[in-house]
C-alpha positions as CSV (number, residue, x, y, z in Angstrom):
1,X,37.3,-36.7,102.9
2,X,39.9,-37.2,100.1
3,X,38.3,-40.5,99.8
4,X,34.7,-39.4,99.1
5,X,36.7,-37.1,96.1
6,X,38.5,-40.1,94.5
7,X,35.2,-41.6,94.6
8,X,33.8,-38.3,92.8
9,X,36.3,-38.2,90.5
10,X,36.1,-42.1,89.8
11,X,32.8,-41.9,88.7
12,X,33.6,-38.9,86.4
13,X,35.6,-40.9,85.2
14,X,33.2,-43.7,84.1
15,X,31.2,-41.3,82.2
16,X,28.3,-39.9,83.4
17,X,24.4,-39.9,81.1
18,X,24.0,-37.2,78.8
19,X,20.6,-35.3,79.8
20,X,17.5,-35.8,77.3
21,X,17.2,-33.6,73.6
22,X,14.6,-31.1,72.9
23,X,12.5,-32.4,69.7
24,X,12.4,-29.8,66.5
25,X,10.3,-26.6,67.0
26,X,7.7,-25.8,63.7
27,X,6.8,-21.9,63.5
28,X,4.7,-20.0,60.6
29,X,2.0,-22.6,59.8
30,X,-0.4,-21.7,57.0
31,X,-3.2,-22.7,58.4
32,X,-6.1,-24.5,56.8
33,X,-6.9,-23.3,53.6
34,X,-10.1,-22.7,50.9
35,X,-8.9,-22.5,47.7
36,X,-11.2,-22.3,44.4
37,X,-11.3,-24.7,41.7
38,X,-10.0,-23.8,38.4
39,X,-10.4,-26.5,36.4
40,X,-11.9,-30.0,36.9
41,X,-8.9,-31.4,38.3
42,X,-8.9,-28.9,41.6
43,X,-6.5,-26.3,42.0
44,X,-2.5,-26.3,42.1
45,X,-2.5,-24.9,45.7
46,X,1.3,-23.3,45.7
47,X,1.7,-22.9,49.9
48,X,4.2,-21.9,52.4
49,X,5.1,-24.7,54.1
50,X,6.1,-24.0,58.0
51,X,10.0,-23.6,59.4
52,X,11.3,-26.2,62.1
53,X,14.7,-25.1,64.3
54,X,16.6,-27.8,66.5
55,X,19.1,-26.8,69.1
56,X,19.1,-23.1,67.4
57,X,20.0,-24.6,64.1
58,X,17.2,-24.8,61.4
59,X,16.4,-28.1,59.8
60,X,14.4,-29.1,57.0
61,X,10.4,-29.7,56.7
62,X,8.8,-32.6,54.6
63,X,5.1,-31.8,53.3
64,X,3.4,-34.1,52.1
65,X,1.3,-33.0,49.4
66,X,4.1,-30.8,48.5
67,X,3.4,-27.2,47.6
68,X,3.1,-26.3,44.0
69,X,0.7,-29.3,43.9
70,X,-2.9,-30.1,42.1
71,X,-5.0,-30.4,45.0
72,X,-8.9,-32.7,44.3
73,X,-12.1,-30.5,44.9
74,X,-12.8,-31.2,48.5
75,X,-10.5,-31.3,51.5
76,X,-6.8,-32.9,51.6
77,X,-4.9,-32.7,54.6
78,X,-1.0,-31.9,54.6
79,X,1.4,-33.7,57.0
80,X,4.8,-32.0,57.5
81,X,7.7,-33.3,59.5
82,X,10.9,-32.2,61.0
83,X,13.7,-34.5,62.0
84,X,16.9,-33.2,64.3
85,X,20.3,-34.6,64.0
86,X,19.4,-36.6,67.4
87,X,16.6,-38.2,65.7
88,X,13.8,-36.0,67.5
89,X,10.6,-35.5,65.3
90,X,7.6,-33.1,65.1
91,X,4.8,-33.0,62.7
92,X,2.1,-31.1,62.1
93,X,-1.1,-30.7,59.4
94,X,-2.7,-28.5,58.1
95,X,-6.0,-28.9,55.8
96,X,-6.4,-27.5,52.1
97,X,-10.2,-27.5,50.9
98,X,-10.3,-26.9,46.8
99,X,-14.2,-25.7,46.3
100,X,-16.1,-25.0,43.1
101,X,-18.7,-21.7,44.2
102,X,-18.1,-19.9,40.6
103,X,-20.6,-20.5,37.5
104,X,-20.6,-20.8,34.2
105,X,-18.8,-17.5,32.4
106,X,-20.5,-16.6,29.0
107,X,-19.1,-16.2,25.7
108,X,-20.6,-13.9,23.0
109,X,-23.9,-12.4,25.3
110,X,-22.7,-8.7,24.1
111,X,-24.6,-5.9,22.9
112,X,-24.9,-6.0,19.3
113,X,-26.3,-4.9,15.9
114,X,-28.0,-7.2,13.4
115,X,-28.8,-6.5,10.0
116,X,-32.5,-6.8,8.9
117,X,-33.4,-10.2,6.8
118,X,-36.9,-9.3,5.8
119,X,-39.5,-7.4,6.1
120,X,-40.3,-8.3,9.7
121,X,-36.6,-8.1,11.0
122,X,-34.4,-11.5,11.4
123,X,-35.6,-15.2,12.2
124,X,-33.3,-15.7,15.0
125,X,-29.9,-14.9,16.2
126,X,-26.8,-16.4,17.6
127,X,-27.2,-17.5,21.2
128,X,-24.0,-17.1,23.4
129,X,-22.0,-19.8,25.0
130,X,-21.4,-20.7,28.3
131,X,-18.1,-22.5,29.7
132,X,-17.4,-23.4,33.9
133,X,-14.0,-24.1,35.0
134,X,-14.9,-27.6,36.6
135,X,-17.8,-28.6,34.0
136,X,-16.8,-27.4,31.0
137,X,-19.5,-26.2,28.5
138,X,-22.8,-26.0,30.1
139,X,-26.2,-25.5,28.2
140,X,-27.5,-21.9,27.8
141,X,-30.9,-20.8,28.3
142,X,-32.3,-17.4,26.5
143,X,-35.3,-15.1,26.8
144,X,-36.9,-14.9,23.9
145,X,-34.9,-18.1,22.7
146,X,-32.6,-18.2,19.9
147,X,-34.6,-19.3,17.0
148,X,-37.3,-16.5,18.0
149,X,-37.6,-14.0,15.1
150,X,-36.5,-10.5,16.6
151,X,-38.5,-7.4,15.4
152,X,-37.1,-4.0,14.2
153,X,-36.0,-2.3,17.1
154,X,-34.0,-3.4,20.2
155,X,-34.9,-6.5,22.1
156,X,-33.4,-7.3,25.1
157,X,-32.0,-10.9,26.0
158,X,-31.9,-12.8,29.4
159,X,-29.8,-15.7,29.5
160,X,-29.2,-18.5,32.2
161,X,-26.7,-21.1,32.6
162,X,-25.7,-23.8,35.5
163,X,-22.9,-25.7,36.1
164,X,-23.2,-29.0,38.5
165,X,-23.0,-27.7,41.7
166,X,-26.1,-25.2,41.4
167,X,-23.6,-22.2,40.5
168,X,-25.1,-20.0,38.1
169,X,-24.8,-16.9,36.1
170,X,-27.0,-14.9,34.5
171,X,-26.1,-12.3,31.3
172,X,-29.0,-9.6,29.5
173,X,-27.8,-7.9,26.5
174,X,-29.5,-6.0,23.8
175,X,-29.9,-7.2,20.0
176,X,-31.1,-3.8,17.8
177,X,-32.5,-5.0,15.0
178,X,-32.1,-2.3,11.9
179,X,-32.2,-2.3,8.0
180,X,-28.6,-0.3,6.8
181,X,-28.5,-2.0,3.4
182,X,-29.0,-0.3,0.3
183,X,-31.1,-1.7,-2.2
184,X,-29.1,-4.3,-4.7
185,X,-29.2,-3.0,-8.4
186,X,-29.6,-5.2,-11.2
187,X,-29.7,-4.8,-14.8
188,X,-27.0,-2.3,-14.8
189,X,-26.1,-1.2,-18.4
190,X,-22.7,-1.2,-20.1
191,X,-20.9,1.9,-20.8
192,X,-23.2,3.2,-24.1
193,X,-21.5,4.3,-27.4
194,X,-23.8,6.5,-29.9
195,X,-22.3,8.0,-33.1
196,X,-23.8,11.4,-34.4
197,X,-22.6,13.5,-37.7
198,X,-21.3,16.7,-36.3
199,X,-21.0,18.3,-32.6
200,X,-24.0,16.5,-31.1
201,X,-25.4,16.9,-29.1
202,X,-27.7,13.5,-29.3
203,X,-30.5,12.1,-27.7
204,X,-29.8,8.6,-26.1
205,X,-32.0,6.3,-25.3
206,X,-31.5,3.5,-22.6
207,X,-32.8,0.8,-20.3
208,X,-32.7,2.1,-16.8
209,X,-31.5,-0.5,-13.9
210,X,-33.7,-2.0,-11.8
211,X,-33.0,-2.4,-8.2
212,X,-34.5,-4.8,-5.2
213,X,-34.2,-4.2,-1.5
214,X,-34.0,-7.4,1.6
215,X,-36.5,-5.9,3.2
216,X,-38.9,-3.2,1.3
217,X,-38.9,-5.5,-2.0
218,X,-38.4,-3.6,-5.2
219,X,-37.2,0.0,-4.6
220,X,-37.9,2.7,-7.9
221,X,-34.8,3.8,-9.8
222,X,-34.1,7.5,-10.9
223,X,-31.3,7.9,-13.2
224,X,-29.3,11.7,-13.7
225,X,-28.8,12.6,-17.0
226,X,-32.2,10.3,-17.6
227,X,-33.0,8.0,-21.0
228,X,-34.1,10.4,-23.7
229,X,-32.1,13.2,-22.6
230,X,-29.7,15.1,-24.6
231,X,-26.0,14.0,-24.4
232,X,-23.1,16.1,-25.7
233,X,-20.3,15.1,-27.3
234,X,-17.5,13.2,-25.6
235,X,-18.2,11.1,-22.2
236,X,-21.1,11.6,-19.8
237,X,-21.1,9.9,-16.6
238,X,-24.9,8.7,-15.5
239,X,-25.7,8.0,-11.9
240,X,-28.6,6.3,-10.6
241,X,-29.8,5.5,-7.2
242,X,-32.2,3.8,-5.7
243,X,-33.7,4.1,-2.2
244,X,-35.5,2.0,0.5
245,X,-38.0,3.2,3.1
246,X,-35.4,2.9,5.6
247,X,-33.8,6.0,3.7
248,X,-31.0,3.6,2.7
249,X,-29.7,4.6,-0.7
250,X,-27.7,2.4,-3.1
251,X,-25.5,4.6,-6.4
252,X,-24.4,2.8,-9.2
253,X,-23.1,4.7,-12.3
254,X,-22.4,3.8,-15.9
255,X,-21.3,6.2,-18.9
256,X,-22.5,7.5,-22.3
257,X,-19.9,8.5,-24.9
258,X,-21.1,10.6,-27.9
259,X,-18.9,9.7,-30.9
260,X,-18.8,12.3,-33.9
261,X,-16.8,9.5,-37.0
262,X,-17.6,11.3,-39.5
263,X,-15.2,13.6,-41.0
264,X,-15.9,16.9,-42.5
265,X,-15.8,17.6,-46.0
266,X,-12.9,18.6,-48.4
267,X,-11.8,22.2,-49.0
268,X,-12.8,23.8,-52.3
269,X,-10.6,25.7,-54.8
270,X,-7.2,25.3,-52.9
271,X,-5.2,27.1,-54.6
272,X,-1.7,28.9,-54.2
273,X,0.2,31.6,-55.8
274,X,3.4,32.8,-55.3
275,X,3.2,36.7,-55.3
276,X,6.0,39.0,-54.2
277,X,8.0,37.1,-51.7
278,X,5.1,35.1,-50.3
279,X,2.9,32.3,-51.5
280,X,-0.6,33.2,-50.8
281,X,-3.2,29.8,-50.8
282,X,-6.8,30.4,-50.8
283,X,-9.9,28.2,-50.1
284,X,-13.7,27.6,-49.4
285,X,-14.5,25.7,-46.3
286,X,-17.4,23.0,-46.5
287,X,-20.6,23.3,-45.3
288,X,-21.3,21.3,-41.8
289,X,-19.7,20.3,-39.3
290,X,-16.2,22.3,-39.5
291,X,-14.0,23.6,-36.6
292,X,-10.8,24.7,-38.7
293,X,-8.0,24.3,-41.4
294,X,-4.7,22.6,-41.2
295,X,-2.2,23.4,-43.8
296,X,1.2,21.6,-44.5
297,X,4.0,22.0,-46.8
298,X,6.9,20.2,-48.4
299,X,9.5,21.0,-47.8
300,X,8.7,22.3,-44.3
301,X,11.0,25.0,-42.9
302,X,14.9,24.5,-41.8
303,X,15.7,21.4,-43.7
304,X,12.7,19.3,-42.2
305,X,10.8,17.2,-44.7
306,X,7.4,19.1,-43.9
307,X,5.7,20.8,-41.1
308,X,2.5,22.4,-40.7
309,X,2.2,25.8,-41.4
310,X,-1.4,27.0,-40.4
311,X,-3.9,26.2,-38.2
312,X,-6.9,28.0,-37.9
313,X,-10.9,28.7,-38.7
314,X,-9.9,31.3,-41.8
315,X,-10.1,31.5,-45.2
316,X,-6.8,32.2,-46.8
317,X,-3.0,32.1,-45.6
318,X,0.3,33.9,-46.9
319,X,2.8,31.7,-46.3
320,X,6.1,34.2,-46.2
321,X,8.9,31.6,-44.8
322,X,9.4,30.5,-48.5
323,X,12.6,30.1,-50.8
324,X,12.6,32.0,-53.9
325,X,13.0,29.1,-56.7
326,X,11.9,26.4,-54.9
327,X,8.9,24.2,-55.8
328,X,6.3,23.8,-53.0
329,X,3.6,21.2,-52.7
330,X,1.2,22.5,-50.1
331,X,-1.8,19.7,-48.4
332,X,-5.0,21.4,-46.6
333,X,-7.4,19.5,-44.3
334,X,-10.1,20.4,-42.5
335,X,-11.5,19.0,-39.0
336,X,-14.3,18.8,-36.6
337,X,-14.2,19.5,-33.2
338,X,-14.2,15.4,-32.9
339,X,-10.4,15.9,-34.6
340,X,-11.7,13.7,-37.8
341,X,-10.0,15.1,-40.6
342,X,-11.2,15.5,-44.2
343,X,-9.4,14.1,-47.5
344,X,-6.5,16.5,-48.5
345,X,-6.6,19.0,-50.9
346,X,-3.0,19.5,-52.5
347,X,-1.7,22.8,-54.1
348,X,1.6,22.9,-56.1
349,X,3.0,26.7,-56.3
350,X,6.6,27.8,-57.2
351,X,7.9,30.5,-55.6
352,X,8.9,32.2,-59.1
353,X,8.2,35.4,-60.1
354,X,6.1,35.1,-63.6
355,X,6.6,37.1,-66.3
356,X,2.7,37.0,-66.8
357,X,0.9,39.9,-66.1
358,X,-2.8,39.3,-66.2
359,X,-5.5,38.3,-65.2
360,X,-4.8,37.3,-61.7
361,X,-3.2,34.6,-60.9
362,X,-6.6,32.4,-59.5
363,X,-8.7,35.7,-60.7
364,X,-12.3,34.6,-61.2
365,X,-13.9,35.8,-64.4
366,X,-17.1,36.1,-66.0
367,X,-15.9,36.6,-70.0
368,X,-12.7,35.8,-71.9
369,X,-9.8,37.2,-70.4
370,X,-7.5,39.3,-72.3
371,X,-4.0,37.2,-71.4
372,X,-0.8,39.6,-71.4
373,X,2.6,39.2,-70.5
374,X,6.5,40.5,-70.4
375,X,7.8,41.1,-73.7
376,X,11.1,38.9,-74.1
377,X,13.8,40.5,-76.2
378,X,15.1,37.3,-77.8
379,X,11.4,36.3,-78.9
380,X,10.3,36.8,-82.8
381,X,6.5,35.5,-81.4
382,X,5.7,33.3,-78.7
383,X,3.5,30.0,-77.8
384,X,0.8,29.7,-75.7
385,X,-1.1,27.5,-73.9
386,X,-4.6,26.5,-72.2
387,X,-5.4,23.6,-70.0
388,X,-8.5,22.3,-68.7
389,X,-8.6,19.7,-66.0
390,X,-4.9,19.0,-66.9
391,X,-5.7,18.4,-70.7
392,X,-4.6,20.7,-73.3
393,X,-7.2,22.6,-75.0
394,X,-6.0,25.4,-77.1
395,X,-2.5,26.8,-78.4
396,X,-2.0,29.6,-80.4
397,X,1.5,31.6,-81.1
398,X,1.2,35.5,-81.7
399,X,3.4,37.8,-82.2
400,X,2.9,39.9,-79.6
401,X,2.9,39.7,-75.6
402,X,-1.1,39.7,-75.4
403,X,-3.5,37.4,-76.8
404,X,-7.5,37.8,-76.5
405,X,-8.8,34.4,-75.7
406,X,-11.7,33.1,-78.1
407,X,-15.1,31.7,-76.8
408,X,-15.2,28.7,-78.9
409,X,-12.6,27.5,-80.8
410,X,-11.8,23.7,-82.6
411,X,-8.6,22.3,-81.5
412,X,-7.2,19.0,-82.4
413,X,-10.3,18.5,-84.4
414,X,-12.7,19.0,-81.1
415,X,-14.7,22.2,-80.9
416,X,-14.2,23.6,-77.7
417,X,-16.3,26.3,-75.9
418,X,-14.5,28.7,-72.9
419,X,-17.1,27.1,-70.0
420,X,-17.3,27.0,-66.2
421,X,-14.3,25.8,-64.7
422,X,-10.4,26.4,-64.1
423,X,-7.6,26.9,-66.4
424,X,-4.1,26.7,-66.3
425,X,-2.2,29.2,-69.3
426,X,1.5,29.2,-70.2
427,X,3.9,30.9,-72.4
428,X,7.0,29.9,-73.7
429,X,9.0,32.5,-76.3
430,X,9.9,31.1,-79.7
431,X,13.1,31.7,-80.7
432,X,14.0,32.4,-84.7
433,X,11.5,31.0,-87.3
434,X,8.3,29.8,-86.3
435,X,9.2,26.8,-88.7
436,X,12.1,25.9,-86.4
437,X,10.2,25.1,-83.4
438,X,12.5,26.3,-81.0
439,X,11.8,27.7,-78.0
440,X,12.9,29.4,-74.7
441,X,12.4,29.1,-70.9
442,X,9.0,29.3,-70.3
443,X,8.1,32.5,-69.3
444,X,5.6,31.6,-66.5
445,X,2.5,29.9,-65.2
446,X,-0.9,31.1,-64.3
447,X,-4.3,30.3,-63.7
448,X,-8.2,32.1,-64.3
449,X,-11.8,30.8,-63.1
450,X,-14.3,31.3,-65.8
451,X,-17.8,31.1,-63.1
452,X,-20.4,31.7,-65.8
453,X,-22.0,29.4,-68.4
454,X,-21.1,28.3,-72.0
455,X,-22.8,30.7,-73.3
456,X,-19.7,33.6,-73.6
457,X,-20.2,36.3,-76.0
């Protein structure tokens, strides 16, 4: 007995054969798989490759095509592999078939709106495209085709398109054919300028435009304010339009400005008179076109060099901002409602009171006036005179402060006659002998309108 156990133990001793290893075990295959092209080259076919344990351990799986890869249209087998640390092995496969069953997708084969070209609609439209994922761009066929001319209206469009595998794909969409343009206008005119004399208003006469439609051909033109109608003064805006049977309606608009240049005429008899504390200025307006009076003076009021001082449609003005001894030069204009302005008529007035008592200063008379005036203490007689359009035409030197003016008289060897028109008188006081020549501050300044012939008593 202890023999047989040294003979047990010996051969434990030796080393006795290790038993056989299991090979690897593969779980989670994909199976075979269909995959569908998407572009010539196949398809990148991104799997999940199976896992492989050994022993209880997991170990790594070689595929081969690897996933992630471009697989070829048809079918590829995949051959995966596990090795365990004892050198075991276990494949597998699996097959991946890349297959092309989708046609052609079209481009453009949309519902749409075209815009007529003529009288029967358009000559043809734009055919859609049509692109397949293996084949690239395949050829399109269209019902009615594409160079076809489509009537007014909708049509409705069937196309067909192949790729090389018999896949194919069929699009209908609808093309409405309609006219939404206006008629073109041609001929338009330029803005129009027309001058008148006074506040219009004016007739104007003009070429109207003419206008042309795609599809009707010429359309008729009606302008609002039309040619030979009555414009006003100033800027008038003239719209025209123009229609096509498709009740399409085209506006295009051009102006007519009314232009009053010429300017009114002067004022007649300004005149101005310094009375009281005021300067009164009187005047006729012009006959026509006149919308008012502008007056200025010099100086103006607080130091300013001149300023206006009336403005208005009247007749007359007192001007009562005035400084007693000061000299005032007075300029009247009138205007048109255009603002043009007539030549000025000027006025010089003093504001000193005269020692001449009548007529009127600017009194308007029919028969010589009977001139009187202040007596001046320190005067033995006194000198007066008569202008007529700023000559002199008479002097005289009474005695007294009155003098009857003559009808005729010869002065400075001219015979003169007292006829229509306006004159200026002044009176200076002599002082001592007439001989002597000597005379005093003239006394004052005044003026008369004889309105009747030369025929004075």
């Amino acid at each position: 007995m202890k023999r047989l156990v040294v003979l047990v133990a010996a051969i434990f001793a030796a080393g006795a054969a290790p038993a056989a290893a299991d090979p690897p075990v593969m779980t989670g295959w994909p199976g075979n798989l269909t995959v569908e092209a998407t572009s010539a080259a196949g398809a990148t076919v991104d799997y999940k490759p199976p896992v492989a344990t050994s022993g209880g351990k997991s170990i790594d799986v070689v595929c081969n095509p690897r996933p992630a890869t471009v697989f070829p249209l048809g079918a590829t087998n995949v051959n995966c592999s596990a090795t365990s640390d004892t050198g075991e092995t276990t494949t597998q496969s699996f097959t991946v078939t890349v297959i092309d069953r989708a046609g052609p997708a079209f481009t453009g084969a949309s519902d749409a709106t075209i815009e007529a070209t003529g009288p029967n609609g358009v000559a043809g439209y734009a055919a859609p495209t049509a692109g397949d994922l293996v084949d690239g761009p395949r050829p399109v066929t269209c019902t009615p085709p594409p160079a076809d001319a489509l009537p007014f209206g909708a049509t409705v469009v069937r196309c067909t398109a192949r790729d090389t595998r018999g896949n194919e794909t069929t699009a209908a969409f609808t093309l409405t054919v309609r006219d939404n343009t206006p008629p073109k206008f041609e001929n338009v005119p330029d803005d129009i300028r027309q001058k008148v004399d006074g506040p219009g208003p004016a007739v104007v006469m003009f070429d109207e435009p003419t206008a042309t439609d795609t599809v009707d051909g010429s359309a008729v033109v009606s302008c609002d304010p039309a040619s030979a109608d009555e414009f006003p003064l100033g800027s008038t805006s003239v719209t025209c339009t123009a229609t096509d049977l498709h009740k399409n309606t085209g506006v295009v608009a051009f102006d007519v400005v009314v232009e009053d240049l010429t300017p009114p005429g002067p004022l007649a008899s300004f005149a101005g008179r310094f009375v009281g504390k005021a300067v009164k200025l009187t005047w006729r307006l012009p006959a026509g076109d006149v919308k008012g009076v502008e007056v200025s003076r010099s100086p103006g009021k607080s130091g300013a060099t001149s300023a206006v001082v009336y403005r208005g449609s009247g007749r007359s003005y007192t001007d009562g901002s005035v400084t007693p001894g000061v000299k005032y030069r007075y300029r009247a204009t009138s205007f048109d409602a255009a603002g043009n302005r007539s030549k000025p008529a000027v006025a010089e007035v003093a504001a000193t009171t005269s020692a001449l008592l009548a007529p009127a200063d600017g009194v308007r008379l029919s028969s010589p006036p009977l001139l009187r005036w202040i007596a001046s203490a320190a005067a033995s007689y006194y000198n007066v005179q008569l202008y007529r359009h700023g000559r002199k035409i008479f002097t005289q030197w009474p005695k007294g402060p009155s003098l009857q003016l003559p009808s005729a008289w010869t002065f400075d060897g001219h015979r003169e006659r007292l006829t229509k028109g306006v004159y200026v008188w002044y009176v200076w006081p002599g002082l001592g002998p007439l001989s002597a020549a000597r005379y005093g501050a003239l006394l004052g300044r005044s003026s008369f309108v004889i309105v009747r012939g030369p025929d004075a008593a």
